[in-house]
Structures are given as structure tokens and as C-alpha cells.
C-alpha positions as a Python dict, from the first residue, in 0.01 Angstrom:
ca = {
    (1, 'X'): (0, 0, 0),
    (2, 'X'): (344, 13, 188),
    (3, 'X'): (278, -136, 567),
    (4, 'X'): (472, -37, 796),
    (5, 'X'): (481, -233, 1132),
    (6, 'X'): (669, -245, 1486),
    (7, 'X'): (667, -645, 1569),
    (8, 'X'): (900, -620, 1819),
    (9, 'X'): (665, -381, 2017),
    (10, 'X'): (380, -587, 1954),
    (11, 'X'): (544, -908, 2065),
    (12, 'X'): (661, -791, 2394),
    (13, 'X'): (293, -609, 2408),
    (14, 'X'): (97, -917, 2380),
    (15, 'X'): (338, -1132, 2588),
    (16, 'X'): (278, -850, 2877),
    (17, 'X'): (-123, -891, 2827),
    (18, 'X'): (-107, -1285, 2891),
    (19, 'X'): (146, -1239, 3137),
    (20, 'X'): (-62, -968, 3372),
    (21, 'X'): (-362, -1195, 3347),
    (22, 'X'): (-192, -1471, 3426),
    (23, 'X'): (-98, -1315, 3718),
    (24, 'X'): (-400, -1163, 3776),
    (25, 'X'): (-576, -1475, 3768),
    (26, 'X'): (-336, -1630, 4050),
    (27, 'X'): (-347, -1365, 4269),
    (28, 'X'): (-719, -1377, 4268),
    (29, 'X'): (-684, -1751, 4394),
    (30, 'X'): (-438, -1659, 4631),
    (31, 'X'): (-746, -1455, 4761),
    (32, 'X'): (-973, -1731, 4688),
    (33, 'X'): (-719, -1985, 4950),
    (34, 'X'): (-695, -1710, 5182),
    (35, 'X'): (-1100, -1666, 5221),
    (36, 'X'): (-1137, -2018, 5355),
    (37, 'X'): (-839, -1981, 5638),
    (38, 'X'): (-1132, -1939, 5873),
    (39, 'X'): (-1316, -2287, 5776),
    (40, 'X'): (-939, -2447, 5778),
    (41, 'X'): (-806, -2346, 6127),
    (42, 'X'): (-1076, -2291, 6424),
    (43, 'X'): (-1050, -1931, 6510),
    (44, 'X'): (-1015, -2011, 6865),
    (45, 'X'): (-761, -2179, 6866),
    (46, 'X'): (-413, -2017, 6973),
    (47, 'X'): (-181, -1833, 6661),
    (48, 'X'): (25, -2045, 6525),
    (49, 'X'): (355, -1976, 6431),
    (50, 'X'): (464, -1856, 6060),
    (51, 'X'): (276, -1816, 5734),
    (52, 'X'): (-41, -1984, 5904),
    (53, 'X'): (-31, -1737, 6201),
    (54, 'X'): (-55, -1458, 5985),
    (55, 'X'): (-327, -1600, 5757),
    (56, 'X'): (-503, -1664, 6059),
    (57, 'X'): (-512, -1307, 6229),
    (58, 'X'): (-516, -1117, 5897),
    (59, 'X'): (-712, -1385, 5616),
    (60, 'X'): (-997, -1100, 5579),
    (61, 'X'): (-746, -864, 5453),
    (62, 'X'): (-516, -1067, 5262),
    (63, 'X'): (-829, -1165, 5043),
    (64, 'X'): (-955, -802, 4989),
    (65, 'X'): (-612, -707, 4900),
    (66, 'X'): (-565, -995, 4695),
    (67, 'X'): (-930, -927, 4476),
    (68, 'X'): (-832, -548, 4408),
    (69, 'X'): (-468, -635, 4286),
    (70, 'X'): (-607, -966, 4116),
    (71, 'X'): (-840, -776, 3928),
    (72, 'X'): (-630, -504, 3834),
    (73, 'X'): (-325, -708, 3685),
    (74, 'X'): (-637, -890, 3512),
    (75, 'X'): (-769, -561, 3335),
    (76, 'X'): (-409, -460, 3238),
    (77, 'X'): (-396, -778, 3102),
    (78, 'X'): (-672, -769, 2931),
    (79, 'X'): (-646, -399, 2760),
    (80, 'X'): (-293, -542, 2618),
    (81, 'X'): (-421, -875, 2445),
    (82, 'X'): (-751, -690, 2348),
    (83, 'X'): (-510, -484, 2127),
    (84, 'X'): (-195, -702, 2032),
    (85, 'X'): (-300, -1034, 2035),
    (86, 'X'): (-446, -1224, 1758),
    (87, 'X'): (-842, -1368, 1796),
    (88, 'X'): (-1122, -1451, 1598),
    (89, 'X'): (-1346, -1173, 1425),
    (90, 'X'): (-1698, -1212, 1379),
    (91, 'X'): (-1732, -1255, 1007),
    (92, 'X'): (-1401, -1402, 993),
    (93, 'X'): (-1206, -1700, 934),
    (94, 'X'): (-879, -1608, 1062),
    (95, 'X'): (-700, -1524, 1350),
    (96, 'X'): (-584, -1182, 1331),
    (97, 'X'): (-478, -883, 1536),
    (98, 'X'): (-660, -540, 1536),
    (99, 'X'): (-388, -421, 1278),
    (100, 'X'): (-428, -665, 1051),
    (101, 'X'): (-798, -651, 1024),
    (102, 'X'): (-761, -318, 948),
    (103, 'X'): (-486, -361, 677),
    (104, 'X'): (-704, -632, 518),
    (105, 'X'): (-975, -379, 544),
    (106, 'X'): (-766, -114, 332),
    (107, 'X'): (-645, -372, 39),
    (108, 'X'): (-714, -181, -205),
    (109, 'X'): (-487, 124, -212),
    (110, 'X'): (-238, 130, -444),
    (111, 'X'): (167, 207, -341),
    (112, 'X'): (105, 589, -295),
    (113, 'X'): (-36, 511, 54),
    (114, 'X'): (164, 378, 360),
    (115, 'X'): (0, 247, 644),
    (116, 'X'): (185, 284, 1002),
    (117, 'X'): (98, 6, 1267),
    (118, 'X'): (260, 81, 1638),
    (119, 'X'): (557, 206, 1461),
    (120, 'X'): (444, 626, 1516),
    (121, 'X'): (362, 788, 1886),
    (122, 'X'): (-1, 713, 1702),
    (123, 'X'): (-156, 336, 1708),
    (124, 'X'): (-286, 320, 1336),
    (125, 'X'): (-205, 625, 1036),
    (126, 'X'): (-278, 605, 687),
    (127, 'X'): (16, 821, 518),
    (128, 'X'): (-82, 918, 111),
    (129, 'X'): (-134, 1198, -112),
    (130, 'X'): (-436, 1399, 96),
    (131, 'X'): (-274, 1427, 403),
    (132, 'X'): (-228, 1191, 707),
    (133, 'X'): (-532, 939, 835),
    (134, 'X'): (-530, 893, 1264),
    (135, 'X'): (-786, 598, 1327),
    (136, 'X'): (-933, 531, 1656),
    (137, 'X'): (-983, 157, 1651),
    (138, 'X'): (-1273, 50, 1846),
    (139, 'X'): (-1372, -336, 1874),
    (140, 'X'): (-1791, -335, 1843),
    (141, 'X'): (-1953, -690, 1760),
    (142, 'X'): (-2124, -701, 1429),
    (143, 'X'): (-2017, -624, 1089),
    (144, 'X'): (-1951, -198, 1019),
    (145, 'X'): (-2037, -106, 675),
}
């Protein structure tokens, strides 16, 4: 079987999933710092002047703002390394991405087949002599027979 894959599209793919959730993750601290302004400065006391003044009239809304981005960047994030970064399979011993488990899944077609991975406006195709194969990955825990 002839495999046919875009690296250069799954690189930058993956390195956007870790990036988004890393940013994800900070932004939901940012929200975490910005929850205990009130236990930090007494809310009686007078504004202060700069980044603390505005904490300290607007620390409610900075954190709500800060959990719905936060958690957004982290579900981006984690839809891009779900599907182009390499992990563990149950059942496995190697660290693989979603297209090669599927390769390794298809071993043993011979050279009239061509497998496309991220390299078509489709994810995964299976190119050979009856026609052309779409799949619809899904990732489901357990073994699928």
C-alpha cells in the first residue's frame, strides 16, 4: 500500500493543539489570580492606581472573561492534539497518531491501494481498484473488531 501523507500540515497542526492549551491553561489562571483580588486588597479601601485599580473595580469580570476564553483556547487545543498528536492506544505499545493506527490497521493491502492522510480536502481515503474509501475516524476506548 502506497501512503501518502502531509507532515508539514500535521506538524504545524499538533504544535497549534499544545500551543492553544497552553494558553488556555494560563488564561484560566489568570482568572484563577484575578478571583482572589478581593481577599488581596480590602474592598474598602480607596482605588489604587494602575493594573491593581482595575483588578480591584472589575476582578469579577476579568475572571468570568478569563474562564470562557480559558476554556475555549483549551478545547481548540484539545480537538487539534486529539487528532495530530501522537498518544498511547489501548491495546497498544506505541505511540502513534490517529493516521498511523489506521495505516497499521490496513497492512495488508498490496501496492494497488494508496492511502491519503491530511494530504486531500478529506482527513483519511483509501484510493484502489473499487473506487475511493472516506473514513470517519472516531476515537472510542476498547478494542473494534
Amino acid at each position: 500500500m502506497k501512503v501518502y501523507r502531509n507532515l508539514t500540515q500535521i506538524k504545524k497542526r499538533e504544535t497549534r493543539g499544545r500551543r492553544f492549551s497552553l494558553v488556555g491553561l494560563g488564561i484560566l489562571f489568570v482568572g484563577l489570580l484575578a478571583s482572589f483580588v478581593p481577599t488581596w486588597i480590602n474592598p474598602l479601601d480607596p482605588i489604587q492606581p494602575g493594573v491593581m485599580g482595575f483588578l480591584q473595580q472589575y476582578w469579577s469580570w476579568v475572571s468570568f472573561a478569563a474562564l470562557f476564553i480559558g476554556f475555549i483556547c483549551a478545547s481548540i487545543g484539545s480537538y487539534f492534539i486529539n487528532r495530530y498528536a501522537r498518544r498511547r492506544w489501548p491495546g497498544s505499545r506505541f505511540y502513534e497518531r490517529p493516521d498511523e493506527v489506521l495505516e497499521r490497521s490496513m497492512k495488508g493491502l498490496d501496492d494497488k491501494y494508496s492511502y491519503f492522510a491530511m494530504s486531500l480536502p478529506v482527513g483519511y481515503a483509501l484510493a484502489g481498484a473499487n473506487g475511493i474509501t472516506i473514513f470517519a475516524v472516531r476515537s472510542d476506548k476498547g478494542r473494534v473488531t
